[in-house]
C-alpha positions as CSV (number, residue, x, y, z in Angstrom):
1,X,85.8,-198.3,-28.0
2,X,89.1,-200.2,-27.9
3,X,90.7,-196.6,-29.2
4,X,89.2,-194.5,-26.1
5,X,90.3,-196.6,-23.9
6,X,93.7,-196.7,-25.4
7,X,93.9,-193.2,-25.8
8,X,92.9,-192.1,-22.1
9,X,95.6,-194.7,-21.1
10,X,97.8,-193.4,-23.3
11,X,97.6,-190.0,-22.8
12,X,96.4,-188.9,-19.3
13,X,99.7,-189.6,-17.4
14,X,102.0,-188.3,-20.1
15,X,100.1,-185.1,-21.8
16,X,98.9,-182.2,-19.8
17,X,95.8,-181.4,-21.8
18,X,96.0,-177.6,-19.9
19,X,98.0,-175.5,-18.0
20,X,95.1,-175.0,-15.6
21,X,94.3,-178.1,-13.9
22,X,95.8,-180.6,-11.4
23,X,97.0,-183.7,-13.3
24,X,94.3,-185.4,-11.2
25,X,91.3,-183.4,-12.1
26,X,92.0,-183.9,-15.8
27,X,92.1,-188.2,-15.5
28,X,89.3,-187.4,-13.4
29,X,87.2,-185.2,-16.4
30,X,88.8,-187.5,-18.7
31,X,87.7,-191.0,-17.0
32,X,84.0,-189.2,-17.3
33,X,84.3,-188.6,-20.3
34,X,85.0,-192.7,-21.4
35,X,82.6,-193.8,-19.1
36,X,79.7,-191.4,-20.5
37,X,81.2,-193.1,-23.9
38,X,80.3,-196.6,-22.6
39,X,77.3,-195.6,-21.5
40,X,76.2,-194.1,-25.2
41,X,76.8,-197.5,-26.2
42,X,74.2,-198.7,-23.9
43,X,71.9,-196.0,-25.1
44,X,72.5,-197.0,-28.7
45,X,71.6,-200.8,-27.7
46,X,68.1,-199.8,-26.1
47,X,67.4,-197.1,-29.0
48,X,68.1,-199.7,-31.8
49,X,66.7,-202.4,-29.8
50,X,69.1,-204.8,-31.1
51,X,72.1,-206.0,-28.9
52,X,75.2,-203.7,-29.4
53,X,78.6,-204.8,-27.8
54,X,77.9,-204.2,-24.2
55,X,74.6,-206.2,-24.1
56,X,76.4,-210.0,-25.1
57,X,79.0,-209.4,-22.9
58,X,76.9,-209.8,-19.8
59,X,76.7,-212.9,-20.8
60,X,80.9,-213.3,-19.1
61,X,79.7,-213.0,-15.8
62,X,78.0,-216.0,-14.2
63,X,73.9,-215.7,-12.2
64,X,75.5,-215.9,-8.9
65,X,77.6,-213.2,-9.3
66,X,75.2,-211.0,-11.5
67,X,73.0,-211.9,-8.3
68,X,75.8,-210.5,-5.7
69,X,76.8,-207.6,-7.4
70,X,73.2,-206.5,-8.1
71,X,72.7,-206.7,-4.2
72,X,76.1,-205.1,-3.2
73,X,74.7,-202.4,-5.3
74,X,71.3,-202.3,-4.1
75,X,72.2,-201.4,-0.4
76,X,74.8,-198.7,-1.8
77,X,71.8,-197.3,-3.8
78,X,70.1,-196.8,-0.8
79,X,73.0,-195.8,1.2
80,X,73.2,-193.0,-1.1
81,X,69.7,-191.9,-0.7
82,X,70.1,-191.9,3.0
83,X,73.4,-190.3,2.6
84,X,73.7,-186.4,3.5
85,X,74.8,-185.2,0.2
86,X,72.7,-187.9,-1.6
87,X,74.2,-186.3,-5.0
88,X,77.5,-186.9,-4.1
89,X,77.1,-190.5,-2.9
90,X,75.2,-191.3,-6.3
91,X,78.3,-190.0,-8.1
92,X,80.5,-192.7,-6.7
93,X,78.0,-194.6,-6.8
94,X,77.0,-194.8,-10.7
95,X,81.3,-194.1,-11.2
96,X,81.4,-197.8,-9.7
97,X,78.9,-199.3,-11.8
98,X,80.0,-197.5,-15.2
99,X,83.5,-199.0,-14.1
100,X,81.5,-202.1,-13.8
101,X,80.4,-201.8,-17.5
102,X,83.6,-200.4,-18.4
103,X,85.6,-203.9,-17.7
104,X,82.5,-205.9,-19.6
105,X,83.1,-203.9,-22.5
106,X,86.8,-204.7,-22.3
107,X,86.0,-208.6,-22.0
108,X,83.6,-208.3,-25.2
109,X,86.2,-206.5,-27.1
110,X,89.0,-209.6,-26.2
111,X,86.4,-212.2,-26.8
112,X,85.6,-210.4,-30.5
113,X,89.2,-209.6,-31.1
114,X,90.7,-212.9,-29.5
115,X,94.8,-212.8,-29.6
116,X,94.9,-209.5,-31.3
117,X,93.7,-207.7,-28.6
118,X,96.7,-208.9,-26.3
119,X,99.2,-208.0,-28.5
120,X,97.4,-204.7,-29.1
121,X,96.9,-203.7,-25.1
122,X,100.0,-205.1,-24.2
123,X,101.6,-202.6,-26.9
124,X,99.0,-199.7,-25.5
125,X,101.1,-200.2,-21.8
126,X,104.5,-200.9,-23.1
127,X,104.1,-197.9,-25.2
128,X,102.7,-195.9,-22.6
129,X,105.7,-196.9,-19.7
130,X,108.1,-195.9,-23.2
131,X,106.7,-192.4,-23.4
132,X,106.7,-191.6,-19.1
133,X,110.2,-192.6,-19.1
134,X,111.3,-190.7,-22.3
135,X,109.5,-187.5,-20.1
136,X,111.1,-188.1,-17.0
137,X,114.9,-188.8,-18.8
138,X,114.2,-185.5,-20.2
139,X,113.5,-183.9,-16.9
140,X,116.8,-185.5,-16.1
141,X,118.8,-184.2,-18.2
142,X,117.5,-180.8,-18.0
143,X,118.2,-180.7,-14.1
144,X,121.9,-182.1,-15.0
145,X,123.0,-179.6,-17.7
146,X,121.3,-176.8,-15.7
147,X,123.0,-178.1,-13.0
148,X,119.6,-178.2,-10.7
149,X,119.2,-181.0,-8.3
150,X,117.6,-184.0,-9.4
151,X,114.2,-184.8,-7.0
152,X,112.8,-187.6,-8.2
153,X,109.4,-186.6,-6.7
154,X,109.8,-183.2,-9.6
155,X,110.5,-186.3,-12.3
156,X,107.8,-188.2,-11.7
157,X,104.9,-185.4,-13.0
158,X,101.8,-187.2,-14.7
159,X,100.1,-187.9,-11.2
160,X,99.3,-185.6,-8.5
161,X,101.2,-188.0,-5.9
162,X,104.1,-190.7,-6.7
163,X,101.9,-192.8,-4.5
164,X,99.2,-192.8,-7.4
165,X,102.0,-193.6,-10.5
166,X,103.0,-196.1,-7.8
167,X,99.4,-197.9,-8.5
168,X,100.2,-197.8,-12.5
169,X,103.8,-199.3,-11.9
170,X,102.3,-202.2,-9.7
171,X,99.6,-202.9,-12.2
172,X,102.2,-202.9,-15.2
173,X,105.3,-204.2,-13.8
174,X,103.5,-208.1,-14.1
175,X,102.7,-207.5,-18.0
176,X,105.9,-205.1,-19.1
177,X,108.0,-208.2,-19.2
178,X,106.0,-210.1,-21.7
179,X,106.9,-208.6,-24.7
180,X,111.0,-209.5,-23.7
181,X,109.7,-212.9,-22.9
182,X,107.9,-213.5,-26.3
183,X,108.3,-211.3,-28.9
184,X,112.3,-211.1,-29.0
185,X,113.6,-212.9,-31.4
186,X,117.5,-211.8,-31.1
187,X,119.4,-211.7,-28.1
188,X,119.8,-207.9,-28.9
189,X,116.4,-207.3,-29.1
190,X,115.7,-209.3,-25.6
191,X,118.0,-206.9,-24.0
192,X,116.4,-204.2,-25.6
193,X,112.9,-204.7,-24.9
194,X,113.9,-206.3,-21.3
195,X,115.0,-202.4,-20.6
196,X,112.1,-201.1,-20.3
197,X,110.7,-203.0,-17.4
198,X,113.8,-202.9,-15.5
199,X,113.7,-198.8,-16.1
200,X,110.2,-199.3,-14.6
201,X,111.3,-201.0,-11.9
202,X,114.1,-197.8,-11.3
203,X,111.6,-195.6,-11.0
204,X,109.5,-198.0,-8.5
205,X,112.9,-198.4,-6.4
206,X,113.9,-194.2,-6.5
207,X,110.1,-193.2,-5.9
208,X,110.1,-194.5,-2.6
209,X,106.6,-196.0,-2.5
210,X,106.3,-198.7,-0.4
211,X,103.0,-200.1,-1.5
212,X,104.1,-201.0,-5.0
213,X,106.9,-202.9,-2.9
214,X,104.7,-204.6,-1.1
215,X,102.1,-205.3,-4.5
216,X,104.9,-207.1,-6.0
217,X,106.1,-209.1,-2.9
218,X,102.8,-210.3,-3.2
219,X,102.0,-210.9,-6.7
220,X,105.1,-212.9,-6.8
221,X,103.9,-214.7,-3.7
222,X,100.3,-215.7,-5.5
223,X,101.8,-216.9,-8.8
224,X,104.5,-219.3,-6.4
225,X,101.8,-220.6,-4.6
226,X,99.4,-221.0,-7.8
227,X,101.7,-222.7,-10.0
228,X,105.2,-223.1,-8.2
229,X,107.6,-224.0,-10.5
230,X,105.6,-223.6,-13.4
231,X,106.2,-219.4,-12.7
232,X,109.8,-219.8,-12.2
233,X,110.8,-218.3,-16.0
234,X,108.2,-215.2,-14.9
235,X,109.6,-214.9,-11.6
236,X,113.2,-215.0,-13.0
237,X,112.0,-212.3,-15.5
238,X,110.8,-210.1,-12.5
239,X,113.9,-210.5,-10.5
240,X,116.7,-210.3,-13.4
241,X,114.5,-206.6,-14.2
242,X,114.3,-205.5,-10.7
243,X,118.2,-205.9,-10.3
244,X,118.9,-204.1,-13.3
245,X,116.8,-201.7,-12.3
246,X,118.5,-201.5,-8.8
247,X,121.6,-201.1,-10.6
248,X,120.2,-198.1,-13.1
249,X,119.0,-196.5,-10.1
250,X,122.7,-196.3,-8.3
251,X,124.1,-195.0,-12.4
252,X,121.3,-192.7,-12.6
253,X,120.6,-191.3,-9.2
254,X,124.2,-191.7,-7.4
255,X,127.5,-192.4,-9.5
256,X,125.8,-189.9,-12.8
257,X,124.9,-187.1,-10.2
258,X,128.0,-187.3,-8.5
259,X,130.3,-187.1,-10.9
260,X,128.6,-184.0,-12.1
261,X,128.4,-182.3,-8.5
262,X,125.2,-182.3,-8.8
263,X,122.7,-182.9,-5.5
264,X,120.4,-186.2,-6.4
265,X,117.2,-186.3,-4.0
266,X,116.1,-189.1,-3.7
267,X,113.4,-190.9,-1.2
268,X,114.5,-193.4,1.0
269,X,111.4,-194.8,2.8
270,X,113.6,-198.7,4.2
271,X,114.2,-197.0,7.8
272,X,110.8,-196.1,8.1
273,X,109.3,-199.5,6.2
274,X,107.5,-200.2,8.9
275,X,105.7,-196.8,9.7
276,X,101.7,-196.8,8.7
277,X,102.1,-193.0,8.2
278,X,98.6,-192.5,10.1
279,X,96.9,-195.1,8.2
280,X,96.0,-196.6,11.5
281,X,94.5,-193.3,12.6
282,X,92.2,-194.0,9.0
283,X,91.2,-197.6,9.7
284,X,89.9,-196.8,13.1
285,X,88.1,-193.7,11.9
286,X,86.8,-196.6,9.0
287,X,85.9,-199.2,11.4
288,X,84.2,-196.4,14.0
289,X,82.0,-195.2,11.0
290,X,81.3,-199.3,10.4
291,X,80.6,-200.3,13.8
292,X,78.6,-197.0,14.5
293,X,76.4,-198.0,10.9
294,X,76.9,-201.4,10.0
295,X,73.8,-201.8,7.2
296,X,74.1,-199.2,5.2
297,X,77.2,-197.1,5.9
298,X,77.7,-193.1,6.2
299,X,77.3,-193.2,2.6
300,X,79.6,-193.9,-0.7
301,X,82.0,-191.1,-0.6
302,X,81.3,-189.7,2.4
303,X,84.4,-190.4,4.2
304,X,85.1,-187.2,2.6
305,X,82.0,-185.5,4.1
306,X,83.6,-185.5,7.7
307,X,87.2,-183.5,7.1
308,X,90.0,-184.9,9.0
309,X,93.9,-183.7,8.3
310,X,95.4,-186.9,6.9
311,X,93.0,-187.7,4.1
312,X,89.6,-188.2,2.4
313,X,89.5,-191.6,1.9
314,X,90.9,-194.2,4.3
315,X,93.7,-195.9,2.3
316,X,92.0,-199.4,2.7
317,X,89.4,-200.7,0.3
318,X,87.3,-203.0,2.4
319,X,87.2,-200.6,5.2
320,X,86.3,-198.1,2.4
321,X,83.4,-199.9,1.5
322,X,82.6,-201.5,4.8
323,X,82.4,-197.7,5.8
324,X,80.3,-195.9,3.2
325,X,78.7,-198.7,1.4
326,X,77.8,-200.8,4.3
327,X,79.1,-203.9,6.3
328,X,76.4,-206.4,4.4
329,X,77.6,-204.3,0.5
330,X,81.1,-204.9,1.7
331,X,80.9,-208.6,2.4
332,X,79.0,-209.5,-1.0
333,X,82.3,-207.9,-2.8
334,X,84.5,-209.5,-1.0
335,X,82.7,-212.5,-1.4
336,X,82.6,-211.6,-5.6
337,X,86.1,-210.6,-5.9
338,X,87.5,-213.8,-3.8
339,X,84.9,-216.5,-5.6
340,X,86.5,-214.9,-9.0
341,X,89.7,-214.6,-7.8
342,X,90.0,-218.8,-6.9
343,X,87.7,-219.6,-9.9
344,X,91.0,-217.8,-12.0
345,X,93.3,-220.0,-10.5
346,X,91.9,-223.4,-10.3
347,X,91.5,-223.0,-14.3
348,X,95.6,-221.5,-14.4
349,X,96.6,-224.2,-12.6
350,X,95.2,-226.4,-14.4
351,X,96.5,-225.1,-17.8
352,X,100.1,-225.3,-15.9
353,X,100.6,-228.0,-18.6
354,X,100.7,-225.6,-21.2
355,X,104.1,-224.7,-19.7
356,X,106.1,-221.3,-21.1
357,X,103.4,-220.7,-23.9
358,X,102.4,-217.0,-24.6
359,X,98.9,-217.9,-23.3
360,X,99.9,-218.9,-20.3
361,X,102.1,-216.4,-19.4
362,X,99.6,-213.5,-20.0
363,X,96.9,-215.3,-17.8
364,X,99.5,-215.8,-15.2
365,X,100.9,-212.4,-15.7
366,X,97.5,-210.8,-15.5
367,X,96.9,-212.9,-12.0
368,X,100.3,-210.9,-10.7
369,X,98.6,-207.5,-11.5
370,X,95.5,-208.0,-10.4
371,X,97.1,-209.6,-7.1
372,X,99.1,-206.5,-6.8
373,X,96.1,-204.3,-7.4
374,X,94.4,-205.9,-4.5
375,X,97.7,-206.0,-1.9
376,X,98.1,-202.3,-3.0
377,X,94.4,-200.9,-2.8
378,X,94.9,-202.6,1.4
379,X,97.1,-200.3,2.1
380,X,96.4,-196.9,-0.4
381,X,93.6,-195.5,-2.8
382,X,93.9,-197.8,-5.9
383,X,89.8,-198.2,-5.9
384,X,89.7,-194.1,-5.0
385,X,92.3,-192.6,-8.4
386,X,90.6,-192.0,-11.3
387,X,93.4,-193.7,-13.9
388,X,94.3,-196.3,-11.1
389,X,90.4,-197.1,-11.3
390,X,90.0,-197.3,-14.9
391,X,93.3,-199.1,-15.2
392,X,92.1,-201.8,-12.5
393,X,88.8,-202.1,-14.8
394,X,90.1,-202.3,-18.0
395,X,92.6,-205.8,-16.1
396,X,89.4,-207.2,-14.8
397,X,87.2,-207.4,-18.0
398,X,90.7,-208.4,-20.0
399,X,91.2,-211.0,-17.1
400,X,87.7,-212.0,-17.5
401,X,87.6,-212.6,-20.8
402,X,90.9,-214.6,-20.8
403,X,89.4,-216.9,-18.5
404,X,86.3,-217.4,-20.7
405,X,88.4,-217.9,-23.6
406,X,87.6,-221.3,-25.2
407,X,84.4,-221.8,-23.5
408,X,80.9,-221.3,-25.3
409,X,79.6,-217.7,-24.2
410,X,76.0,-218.1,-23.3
411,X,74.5,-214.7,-23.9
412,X,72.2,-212.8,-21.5
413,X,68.9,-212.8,-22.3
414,X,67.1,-209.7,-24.0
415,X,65.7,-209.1,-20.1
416,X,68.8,-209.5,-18.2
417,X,70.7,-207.6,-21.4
418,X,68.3,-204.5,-21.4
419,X,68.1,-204.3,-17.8
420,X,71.7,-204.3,-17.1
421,X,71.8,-201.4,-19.9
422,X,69.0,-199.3,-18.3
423,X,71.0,-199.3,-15.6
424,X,74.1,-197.9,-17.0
425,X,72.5,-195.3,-18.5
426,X,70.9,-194.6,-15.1
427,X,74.0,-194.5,-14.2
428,X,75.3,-191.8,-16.6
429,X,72.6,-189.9,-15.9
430,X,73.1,-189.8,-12.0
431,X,76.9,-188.8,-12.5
432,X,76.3,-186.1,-15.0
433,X,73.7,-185.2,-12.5
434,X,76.2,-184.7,-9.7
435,X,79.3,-183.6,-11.3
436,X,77.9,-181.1,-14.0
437,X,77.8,-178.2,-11.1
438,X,81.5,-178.7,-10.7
439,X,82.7,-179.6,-14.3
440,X,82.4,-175.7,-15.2
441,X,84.0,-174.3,-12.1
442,X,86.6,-176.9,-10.9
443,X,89.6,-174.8,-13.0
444,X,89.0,-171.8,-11.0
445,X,88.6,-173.8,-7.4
446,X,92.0,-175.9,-8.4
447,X,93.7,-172.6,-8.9
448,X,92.7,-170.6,-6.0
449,X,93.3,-173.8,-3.8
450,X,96.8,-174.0,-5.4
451,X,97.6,-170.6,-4.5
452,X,96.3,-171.1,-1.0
453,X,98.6,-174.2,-0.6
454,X,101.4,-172.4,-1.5
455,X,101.0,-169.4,1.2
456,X,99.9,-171.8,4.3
457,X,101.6,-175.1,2.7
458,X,98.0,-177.4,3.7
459,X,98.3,-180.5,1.8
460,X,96.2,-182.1,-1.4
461,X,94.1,-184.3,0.2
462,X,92.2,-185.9,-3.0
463,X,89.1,-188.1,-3.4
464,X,86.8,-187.6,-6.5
465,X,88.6,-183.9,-7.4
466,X,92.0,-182.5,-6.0
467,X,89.8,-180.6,-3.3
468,X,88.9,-184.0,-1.9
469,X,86.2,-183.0,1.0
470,X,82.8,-183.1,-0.4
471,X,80.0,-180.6,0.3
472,X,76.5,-179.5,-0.8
């Protein structure tokens, strides 16, 4: 399990598995693929009868919040069913709760493979970040020999939008700097590893996207005010990379390009900081479609069942949910995600003694992504993208399980276990159910939508596939 979800990490932003799809229709396929692979393992557990690794793990998440969730999911369950493509609103539906699974199965593998599993994930992202940049410096260098202009929006392929590699940075930029931190022994080596995450933070800078600013403003905020000066060596990290990476992005993107003669493109988005680029037209749709069904929403998904022409989902989460899920749905996850959030904290503070240990540092490190994560998905789509999804779930179970660490793990009961299993493989069935009439035609509709972008220049407006608006 721990390989798959290496792999798709891994792999989906750097490898184009074909020629034919959008890079977000293949982390979409692919992310269905994992998840269906979770849910085998459920299958497994209730065909053995005997506890396989996602049945224990239940065990991680505490009565009042296996209470909460279950509800938040109940009323999206029936939103679907009232929905009007009911098929469509399951699909989201069961893709939240096999993400739900998803991040248990991450905490059982970190409770089973305790400090291993750290150094092992923390290797999957470094490596990862190694192999993007290695693409895009070869992108680079292709544009300057060829003597092509160097658009940093062309370098940054792996995502269908830099907003959506912009979730990945945000999510990584917390963790990249532990290995520098830690694992250096050498001051050559310290430099050598501490590259990497101020390269990361070049491409952050050059890409223009304001929301990974604005994630890491406020990650860096929430670990100052959880732990003050016990952060500062983190905090120093973060700011010593992000000047050298302000610095590689003048070498790389001004003084390189311009003593070659060759035209650098960059984005520049400080004049417009400020501007909501029409998300303020999207939360008032959002809070319209709220106010107009406050218990049970239009539906999950089905933002995208009323087309607009800025986007199919409304680039906030809690008026995302609040929308299609419900007001009541919305408030029980909020409640969830804020009672866990605190909970995380009190027990980091309160290992502040522990001062610069490696311990420490990850759990304050995964507070700052996870922080980040949340600023981010307030003002863009981190909890719409397939890989930012998977990514976010894959944090939560390892965050999860880092808080549990040390504590006696009371296991579900065979009830609780086999009923939380029955309804993952619900789940899986309800998602194959609604995707398998696209899975075998989504190559053709991605290229004859390509084509028709091209001729009349519409926009990629995503949501579960490139072609974002859903339809029966």
């Amino acid at each position: 399990m721990l390989t798959a979800v290496a792999a798709y990490i891994v792999f989906l932003p750097t490898v184009a598995i074909t020629r034919d799809l959008p890079w977000h229709d293949e982390q979409r396929l692919a992310q269905i693929a994992l998840l269906m692979f979770i849910a085998a393992n459920a299958a497994l557990a209730l065909a053995s009868a005997r506890r396989f690794v996602i049945a224990p793990a239940w065990g991680f998440i505490s009565r009042r919040m296996m209470i909460a969730l279950a509800a938040a999911l109940m009323f999206g369950a029936v939103s679907s069913a009232l929905a009007p493509i009911p098929r469509w609103a399951y699909v989201e539906w069961s893709m939240m709760v096999l993400l739900i699974a998803l991040g248990v199965c991450v905490a059982s593998m970190r409770r089973q493979l305790g400090d291993r599993f750290d150094r092992l994930l923390i290797g999957v992202l470094f490596f990862t970040a190694t192999a993007y940049l290695l693409k895009v410096f070869a992108g680079y260098a292709g544009a300057l020999v060829e003597r092509l202009p160097v658009h940093i929006w062309w370098l940054l392929d792996g995502f269908s939008n830099p907003r959506f590699f912009g979730h990945f940075q945000a999510m990584t930029l917390p963790l990249l700097v532990l290995p520098a931190m830690y694992w250096a022994k050498t001051p050559l080596s310290r430099i050598s590893l501490a590259a990497l995450p101020a390269l990361w933070w070049m491409l952050a800078i050059a890409s223009g996207t304001r929301g990974t600013w604005l994630a890491m403003i406020a990650a860096c905020v929430v670990v100052f005010a959880c732990v003050r000066h016990k952060g500062y060596r983190w905090l120093k990290w973060q700011l010593g990379t992000f000047l050298a990476g302000f610095a590689a992005y003048g070498l790389f993107f001004f003084v390189l390009p311009g003593l070659l003669s060759v035209q650098a493109d960059t984005v520049n988005r400080l004049p417009d900081i400020m501007n909501l680029s029409f998300r303020d037209v999207l939360w008032k749709r959002a809070i319209e479609y709220t106010l107009a069904h406050p218990l049970l929403g239009i539906g999950p998904m089905h933002f995208a069942y009323y087309p607009n022409p800025l986007a199919a989902h409304p680039h906030m989460s809690l008026l995302q949910w609040a929308a299609e899920w419900g007001l009541p749905s919305a408030l029980l996850v909020l409640a969830v995600v804020l009672h866990a959030g605190m909970a995380y904290m009190r027990q980091l503070r309160a290992t502040a003694g522990e001062g610069d240990s490696g311990q420490f540092a990850l759990r304050l490190a995964l507070l700052a992504s996870l922080s980040a994560a949340a600023a981010q998905s307030l003002v863009d789509g981190v909890i719409v993208m397939p890989y930012s999804q998977t990514l976010l779930a894959v944090l939560c179970g390892w965050a999860l399980a880092v808080h549990q660490s040390g504590a006696s793990l009371q296991h579900a009961d065979r009830t609780t276990a086999s009923a939380g299993m029955v309804v993952v493989l619900v789940s899986a069935l309800l998602l194959l159910w609604g995707v398998f009439p696209e899975i075998l035609d989504v190559a053709g509709r991605a290229g004859a939508f390509d084509t028709h972008r091209v001729q009349e220049g519409l926009l990629l407006l995503p949501r579960f596939w490139s072609r974002g608006w859903i339809y029966e």
